[in-house]
C-alpha positions as CSV (number, residue, x, y, z in Angstrom):
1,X,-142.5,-152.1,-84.5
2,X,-144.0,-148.6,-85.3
3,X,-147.6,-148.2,-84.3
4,X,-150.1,-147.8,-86.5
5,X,-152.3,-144.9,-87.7
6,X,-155.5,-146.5,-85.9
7,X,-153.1,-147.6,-82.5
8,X,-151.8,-144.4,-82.7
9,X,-155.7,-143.2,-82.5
10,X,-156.6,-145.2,-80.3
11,X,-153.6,-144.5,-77.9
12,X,-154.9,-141.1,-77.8
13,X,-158.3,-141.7,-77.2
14,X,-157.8,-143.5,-74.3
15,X,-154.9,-140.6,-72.7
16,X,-158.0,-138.3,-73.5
17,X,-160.7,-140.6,-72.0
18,X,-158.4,-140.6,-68.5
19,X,-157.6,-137.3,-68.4
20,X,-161.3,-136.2,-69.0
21,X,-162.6,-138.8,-66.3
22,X,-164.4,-137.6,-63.2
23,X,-164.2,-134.0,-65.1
24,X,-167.1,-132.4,-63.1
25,X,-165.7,-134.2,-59.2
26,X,-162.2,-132.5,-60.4
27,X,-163.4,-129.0,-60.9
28,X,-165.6,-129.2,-58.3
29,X,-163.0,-130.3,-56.0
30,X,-160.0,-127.9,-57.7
31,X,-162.8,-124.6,-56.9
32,X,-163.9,-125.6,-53.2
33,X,-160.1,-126.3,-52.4
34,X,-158.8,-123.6,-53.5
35,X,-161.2,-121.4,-51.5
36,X,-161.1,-123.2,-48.6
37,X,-157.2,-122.4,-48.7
38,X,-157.6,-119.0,-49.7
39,X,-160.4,-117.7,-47.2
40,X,-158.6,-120.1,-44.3
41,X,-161.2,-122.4,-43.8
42,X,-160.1,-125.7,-41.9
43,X,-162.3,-129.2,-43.2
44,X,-162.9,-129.8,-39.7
45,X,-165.0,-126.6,-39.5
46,X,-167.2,-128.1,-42.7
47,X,-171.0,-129.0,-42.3
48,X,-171.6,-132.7,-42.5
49,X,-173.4,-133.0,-45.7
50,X,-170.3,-130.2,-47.4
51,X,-168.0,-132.6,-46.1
52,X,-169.4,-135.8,-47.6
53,X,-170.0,-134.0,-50.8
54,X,-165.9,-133.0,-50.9
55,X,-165.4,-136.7,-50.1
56,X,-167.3,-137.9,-52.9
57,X,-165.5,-135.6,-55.6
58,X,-161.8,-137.0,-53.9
59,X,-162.8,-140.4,-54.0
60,X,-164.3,-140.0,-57.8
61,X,-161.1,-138.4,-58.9
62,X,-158.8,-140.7,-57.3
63,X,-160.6,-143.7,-59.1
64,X,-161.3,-142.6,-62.0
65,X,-159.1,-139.7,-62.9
66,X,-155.6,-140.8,-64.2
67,X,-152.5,-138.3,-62.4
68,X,-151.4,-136.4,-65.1
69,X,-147.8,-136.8,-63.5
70,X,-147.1,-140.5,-63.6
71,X,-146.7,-141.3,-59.7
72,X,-143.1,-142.7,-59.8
73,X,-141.7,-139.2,-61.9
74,X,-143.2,-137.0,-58.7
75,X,-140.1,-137.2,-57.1
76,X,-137.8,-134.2,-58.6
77,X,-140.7,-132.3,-58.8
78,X,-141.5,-131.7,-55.3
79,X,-138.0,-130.3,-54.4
80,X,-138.1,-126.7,-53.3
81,X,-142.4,-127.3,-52.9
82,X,-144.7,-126.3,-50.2
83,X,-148.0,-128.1,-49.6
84,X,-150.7,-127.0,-47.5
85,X,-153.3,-129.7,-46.2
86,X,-156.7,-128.3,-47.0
87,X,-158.9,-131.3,-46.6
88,X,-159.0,-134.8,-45.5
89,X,-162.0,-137.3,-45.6
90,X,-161.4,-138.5,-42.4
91,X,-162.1,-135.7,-39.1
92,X,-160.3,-137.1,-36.8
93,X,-157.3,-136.7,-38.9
94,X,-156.8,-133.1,-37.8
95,X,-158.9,-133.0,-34.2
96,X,-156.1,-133.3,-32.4
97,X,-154.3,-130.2,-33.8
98,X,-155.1,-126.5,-32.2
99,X,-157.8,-125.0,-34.3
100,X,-155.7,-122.5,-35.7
101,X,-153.3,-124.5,-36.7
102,X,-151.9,-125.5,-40.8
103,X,-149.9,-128.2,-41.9
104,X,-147.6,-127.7,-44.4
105,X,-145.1,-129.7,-46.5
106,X,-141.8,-127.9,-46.6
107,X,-139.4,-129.9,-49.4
108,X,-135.8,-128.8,-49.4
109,X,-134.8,-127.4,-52.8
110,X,-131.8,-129.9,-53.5
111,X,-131.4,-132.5,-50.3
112,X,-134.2,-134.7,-49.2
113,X,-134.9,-132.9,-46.7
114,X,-138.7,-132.4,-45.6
115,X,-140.1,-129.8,-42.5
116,X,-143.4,-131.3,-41.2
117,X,-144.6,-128.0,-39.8
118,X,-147.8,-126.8,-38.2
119,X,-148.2,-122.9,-38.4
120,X,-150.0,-121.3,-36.5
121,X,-152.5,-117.7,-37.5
122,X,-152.2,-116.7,-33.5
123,X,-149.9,-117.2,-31.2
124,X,-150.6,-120.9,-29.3
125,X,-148.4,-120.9,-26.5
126,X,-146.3,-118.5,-28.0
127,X,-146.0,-119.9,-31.2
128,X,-145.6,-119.4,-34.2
129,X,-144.3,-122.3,-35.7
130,X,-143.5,-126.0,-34.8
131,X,-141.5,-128.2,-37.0
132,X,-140.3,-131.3,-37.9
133,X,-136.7,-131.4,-39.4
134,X,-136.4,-134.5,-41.4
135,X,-134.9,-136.7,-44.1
136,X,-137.0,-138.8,-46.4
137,X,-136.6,-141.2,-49.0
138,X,-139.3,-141.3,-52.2
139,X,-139.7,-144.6,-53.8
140,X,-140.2,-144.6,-57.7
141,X,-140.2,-148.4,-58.2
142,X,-143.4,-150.1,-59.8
143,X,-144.4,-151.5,-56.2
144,X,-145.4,-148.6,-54.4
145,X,-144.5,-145.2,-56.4
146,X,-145.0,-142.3,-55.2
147,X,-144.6,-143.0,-51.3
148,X,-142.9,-140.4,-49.6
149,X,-141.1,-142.3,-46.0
150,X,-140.5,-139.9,-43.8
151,X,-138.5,-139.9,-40.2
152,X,-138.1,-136.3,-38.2
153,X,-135.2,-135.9,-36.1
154,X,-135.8,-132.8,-34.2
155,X,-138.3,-130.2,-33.3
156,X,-137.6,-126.7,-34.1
157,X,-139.8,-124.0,-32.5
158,X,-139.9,-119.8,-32.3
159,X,-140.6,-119.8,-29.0
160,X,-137.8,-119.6,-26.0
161,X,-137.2,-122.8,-24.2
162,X,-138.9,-124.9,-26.5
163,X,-136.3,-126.1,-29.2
164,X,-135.1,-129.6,-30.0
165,X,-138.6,-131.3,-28.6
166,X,-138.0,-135.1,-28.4
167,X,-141.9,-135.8,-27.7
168,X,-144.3,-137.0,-29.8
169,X,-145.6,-134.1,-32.3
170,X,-149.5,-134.8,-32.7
171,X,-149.1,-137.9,-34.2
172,X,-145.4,-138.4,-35.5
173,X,-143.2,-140.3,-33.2
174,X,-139.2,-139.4,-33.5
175,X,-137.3,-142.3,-35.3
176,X,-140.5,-143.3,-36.2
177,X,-141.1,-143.7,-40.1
178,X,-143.8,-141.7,-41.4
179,X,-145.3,-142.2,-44.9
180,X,-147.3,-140.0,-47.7
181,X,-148.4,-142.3,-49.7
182,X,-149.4,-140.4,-53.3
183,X,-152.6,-141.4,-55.3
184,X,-152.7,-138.7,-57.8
185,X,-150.7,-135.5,-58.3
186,X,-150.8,-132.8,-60.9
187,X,-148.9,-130.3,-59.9
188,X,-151.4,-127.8,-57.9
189,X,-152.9,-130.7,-56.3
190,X,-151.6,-133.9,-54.2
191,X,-153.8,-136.4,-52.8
192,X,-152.3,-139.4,-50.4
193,X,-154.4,-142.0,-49.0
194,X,-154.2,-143.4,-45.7
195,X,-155.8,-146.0,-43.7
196,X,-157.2,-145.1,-40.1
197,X,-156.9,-147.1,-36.9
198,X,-160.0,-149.2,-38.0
199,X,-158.2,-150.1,-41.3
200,X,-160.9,-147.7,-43.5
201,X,-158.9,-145.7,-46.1
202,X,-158.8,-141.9,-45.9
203,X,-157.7,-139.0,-48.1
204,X,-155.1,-136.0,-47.6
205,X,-155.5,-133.5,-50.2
206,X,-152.2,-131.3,-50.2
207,X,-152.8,-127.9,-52.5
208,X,-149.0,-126.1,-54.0
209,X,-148.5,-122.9,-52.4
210,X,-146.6,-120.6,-54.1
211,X,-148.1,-121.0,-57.6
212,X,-148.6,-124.2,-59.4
213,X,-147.2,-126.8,-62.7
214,X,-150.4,-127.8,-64.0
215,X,-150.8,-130.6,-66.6
């Protein structure tokens, strides 16, 4: 049955109402991030009370802000991306890296094929570069869309003597399946939640590099 004039109307007002939600958390967020990434500043090197206040907007937009992309139709859209991680809510999410160290998300342009890397702005025992080669799978089903499973196979490095690493690589185990789990994505920005060991639920906020597809 065709909708109505005031369904219609009301369809619209509500599209409007989510996408306007947390307006003032999302802008706040969308100009700190993008500094941070632009100037090279790590979260972990935040002040306390800078921290909490990024937390707050993340949290805000995640519950109230509707993605613009619907989380299931993220899929095709992140073949042939790279994501930097500028920020998570939870510290101890990147102490155990070196302190100069990024970690990007490296999507192959037609296989699913992911490179978990960590790149490096001087040379950490000769490196460069460290990365994960893996596969992954992305589930679009009404369960749990938007999760990105992960498993890396190898270790690829630039350094002499260090290729095909079997360890564990700060975090990831190989075989292991590893998950991004997507809360809200619109194009320039990504945000997965997470749960630490204590069960408390954390945030990952990925930014595009290499231009953006905003909504």
């Amino acid at each position: 049955m065709p909708l109505s004039v005031f369904q219609m109307a009301n369809s619209q007002n509500t599209n409007d109402s989510a996408s306007s939600a947390a307006e003032f958390e999302f802008q706040e967020m969308r100009v700190q991030l993008q500094a941070m990434a632009q100037q090279g500043i790590p979260s972990r090197d935040l002040i306390p009370t800078k921290r909490a206040e990024l937390e707050s907007y993340v949290r805000k937009v995640v519950q109230e802000r509707a993605s613009p992309v619907p989380l299931a139709e993220i899929g095709e859209r992140l073949l042939g991306t790279e994501w930097l991680l500028v920020f998570s809510t939870q510290g101890a999410a990147l102490a155990d890296l070196p302190r100069d160290a990024k970690v990007l998300l490296e999507f192959d342009q037609e296989d699913l094929k992911l490179d978990y890397v960590l790149e490096f702005s001087k040379k950490t025992m000769g490196l460069n570069r460290l990365t994960a080669k893996s596969t992954y799978t992305f589930d679009d089903g009404p369960i749990n869309p938007g999760l990105v499973t992960f498993v890396y196979d190898q270790i690829k490095t630039d350094a002499f003597g260090f290729n095909n690493l079997s360890v564990g690589f700060f975090g990831l185990l190989k075989g292991r399946a590893n998950y991004v789990e997507s809360s809200f994505y619109d194009g320039q920005f990504w945000i997965e939640r997470a749960f630490g060991p204590d069960g408390m639920d954390y945030y990952n906020v990925y930014i595009k590099q290499g231009g953006d597809e905003r909504f």
